[in-house]
C-alpha positions in Angstrom: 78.7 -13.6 36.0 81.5 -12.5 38.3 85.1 -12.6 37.3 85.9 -15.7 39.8 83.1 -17.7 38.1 84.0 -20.1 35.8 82.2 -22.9 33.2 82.9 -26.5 33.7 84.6 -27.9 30.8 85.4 -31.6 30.0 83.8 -34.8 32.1 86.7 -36.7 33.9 86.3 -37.0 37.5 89.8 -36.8 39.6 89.0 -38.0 43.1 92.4 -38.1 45.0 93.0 -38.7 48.3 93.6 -35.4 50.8 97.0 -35.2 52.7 97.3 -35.3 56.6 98.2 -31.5 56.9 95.5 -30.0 59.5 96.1 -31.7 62.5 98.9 -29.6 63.7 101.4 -32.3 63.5 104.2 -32.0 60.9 103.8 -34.0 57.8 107.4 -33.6 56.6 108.3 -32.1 53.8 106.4 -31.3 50.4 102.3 -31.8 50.9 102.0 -35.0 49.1 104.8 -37.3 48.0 102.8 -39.8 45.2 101.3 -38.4 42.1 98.5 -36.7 40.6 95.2 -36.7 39.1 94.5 -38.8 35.5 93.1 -37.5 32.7 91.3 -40.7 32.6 88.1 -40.7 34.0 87.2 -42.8 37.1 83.8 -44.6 38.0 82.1 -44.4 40.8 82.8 -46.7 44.1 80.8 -50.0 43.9 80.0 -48.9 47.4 78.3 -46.1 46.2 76.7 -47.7 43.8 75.1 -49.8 46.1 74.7 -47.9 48.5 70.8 -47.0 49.6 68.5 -45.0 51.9 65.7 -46.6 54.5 63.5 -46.3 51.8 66.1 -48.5 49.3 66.4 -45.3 46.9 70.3 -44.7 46.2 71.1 -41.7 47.9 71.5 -38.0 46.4 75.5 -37.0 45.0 75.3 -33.9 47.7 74.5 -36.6 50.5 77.2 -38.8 49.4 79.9 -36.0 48.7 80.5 -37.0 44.8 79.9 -34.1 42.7 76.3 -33.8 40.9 78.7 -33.2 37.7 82.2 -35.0 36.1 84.4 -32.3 36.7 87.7 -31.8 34.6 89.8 -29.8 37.9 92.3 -28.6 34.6 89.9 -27.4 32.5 88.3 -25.8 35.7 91.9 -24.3 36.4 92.8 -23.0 33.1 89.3 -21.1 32.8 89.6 -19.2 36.1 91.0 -15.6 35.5 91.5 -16.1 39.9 94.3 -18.3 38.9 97.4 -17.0 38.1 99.8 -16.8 34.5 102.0 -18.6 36.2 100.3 -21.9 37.5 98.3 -21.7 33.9 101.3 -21.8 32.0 103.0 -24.7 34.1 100.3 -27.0 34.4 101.3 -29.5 32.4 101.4 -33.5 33.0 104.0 -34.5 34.7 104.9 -38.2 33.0 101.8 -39.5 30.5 98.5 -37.8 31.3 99.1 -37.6 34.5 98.8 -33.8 36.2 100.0 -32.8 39.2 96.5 -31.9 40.4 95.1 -33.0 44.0 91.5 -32.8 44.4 88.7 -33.4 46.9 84.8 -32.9 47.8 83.1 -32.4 50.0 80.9 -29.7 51.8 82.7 -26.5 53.4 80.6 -23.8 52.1 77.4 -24.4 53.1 76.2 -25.4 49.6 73.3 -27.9 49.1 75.8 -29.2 46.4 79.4 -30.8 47.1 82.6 -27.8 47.0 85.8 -28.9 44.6 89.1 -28.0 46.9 92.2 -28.1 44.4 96.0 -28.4 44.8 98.4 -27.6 42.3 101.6 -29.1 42.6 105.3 -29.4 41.7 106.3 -32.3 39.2 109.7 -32.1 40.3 109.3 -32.5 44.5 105.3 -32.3 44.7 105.4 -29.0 46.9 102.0 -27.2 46.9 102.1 -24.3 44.5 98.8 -23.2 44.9 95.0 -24.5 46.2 91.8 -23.1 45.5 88.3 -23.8 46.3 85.5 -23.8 43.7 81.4 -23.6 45.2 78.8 -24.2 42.8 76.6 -21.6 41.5 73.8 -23.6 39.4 75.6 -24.8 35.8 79.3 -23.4 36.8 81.9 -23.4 39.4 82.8 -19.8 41.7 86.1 -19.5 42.8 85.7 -18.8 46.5 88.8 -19.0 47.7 92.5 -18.9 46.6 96.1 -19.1 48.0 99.2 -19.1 45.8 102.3 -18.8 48.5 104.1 -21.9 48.0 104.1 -24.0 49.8 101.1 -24.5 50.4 97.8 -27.3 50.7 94.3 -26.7 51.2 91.8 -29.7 52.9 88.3 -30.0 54.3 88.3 -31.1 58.0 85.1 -32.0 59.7 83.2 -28.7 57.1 86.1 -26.3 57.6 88.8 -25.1 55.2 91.9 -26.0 56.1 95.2 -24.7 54.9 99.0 -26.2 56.1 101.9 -24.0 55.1 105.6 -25.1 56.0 107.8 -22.6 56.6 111.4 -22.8 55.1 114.6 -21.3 56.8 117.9 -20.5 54.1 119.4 -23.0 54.8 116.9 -25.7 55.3 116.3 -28.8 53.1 113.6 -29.6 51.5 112.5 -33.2 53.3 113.5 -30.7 57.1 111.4 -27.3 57.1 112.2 -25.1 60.0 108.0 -24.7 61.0 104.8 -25.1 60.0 100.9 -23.0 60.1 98.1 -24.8 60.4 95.6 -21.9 59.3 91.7 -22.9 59.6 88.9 -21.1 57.9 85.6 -21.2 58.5 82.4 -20.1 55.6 80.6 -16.7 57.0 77.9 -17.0 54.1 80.0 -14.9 52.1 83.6 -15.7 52.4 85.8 -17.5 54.1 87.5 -16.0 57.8 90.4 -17.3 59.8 89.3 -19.2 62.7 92.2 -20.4 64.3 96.0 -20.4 63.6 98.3 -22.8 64.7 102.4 -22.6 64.3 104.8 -25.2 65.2 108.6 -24.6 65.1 111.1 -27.4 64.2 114.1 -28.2 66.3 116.9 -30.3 64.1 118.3 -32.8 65.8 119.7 -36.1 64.2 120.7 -36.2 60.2 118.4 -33.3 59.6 115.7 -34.5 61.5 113.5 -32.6 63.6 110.9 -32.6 66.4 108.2 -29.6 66.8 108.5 -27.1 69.4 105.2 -26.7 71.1 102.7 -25.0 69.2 101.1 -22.0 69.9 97.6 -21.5 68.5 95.6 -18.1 67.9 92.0 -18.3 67.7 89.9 -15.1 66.6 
């Protein structure tokens, strides 16, 4: 077993929405403004349930995107040595149960079974302290990927990885960063590689507000 794989603990399944980050186009502010994933497990979509092939047999959890497993993303977390002291020892619930844990699935690896992208965030404004990406390998979950720069937020777009990142000035606020990267990886079979690199830069002009400057993109 490698040191970046992991064992799945617990069976809730946390299914939260992904963030608009990735298009190039600012999102303002911290990644995500609501909360967090439950400690309570969720069931399945009716639509899902329902939902069938030509030949009326429900379709596989890889073809839909649902994990073949419940997956507990801060069990998943706290048993990764790729994750640092630091997250570990602040993950905590925000207000009840609830964590401030994003999570999605979805297939950017290549894997006949659906990836796990997680986003750790601040209780206090919800900036994205750190987002990781778990592939399956058979019973357990392989951390494949991890950034901890705050802030930061990790999605899957159309099968590739990507990663926004605003960029704060010394005197900026918090709602008005002064840029943002739009990094986009891409699976080699191995690891992932930077594809493409967008930056925007942020002019103020009213109350705070901004508008981007035009992007400039690097592709390798």
């Amino acid at each position: 077993m490698s040191a970046g794989t992991v064992v799945l603990v617990g069976t809730a399944v946390f299914a939260v929405g992904c963030a608009t980050g990735g298009t190039g186009l600012r999102d303002g502010g911290p990644a995500r403004t609501e909360a967090v994933a439950k400690t309570t497990p969720t069931a399945p979509a009716a639509a899902s349930r329902d939902a069938s092939s030509s030949e009326g047999s429900p379709p596989s959890a890889a073809a839909s995107g649902r994990p073949l497993k419940k997956v507990d993303p801060v069990a998943l977390l706290k048993a990764d040595p790729k994750v640092s002291a630091e997250i570990k020892r602040d993950l905590k619930p925000c207000t009840g149960k609830e964590y401030p844990v994003d999570v999605s699935y979805g297939r950017v690896t290549g894997s006949p079974v659906v990836d796990i992208v997680v986003n750790v965030l601040s209780c206090a404004d919800a900036l994205g302290r750190g987002s990781y990406v778990y592939r399956a390998d058979g019973a357990k979950y392989e951390n494949v990927f991890s950034d901890e720069q705050p802030p930061v937020y990790a999605e899957i777009d159309r099968g590739d990885l990507v990663v926004t990142k605003q960029v704060y000035g010394k005197s900026d606020a918090l709602s008005y960063p002064s840029g943002e990267d739009v990094i986009t990886y891409r699976w080699d079979g191995e690891k992932f590689t930077e594809q493409d690199r967008v930056h925007s830069e942020y002019s103020n002009v009213v109350d705070g507000g901004s508008q981007p400057a035009p992007a400039t993109s690097q592709k390798n």
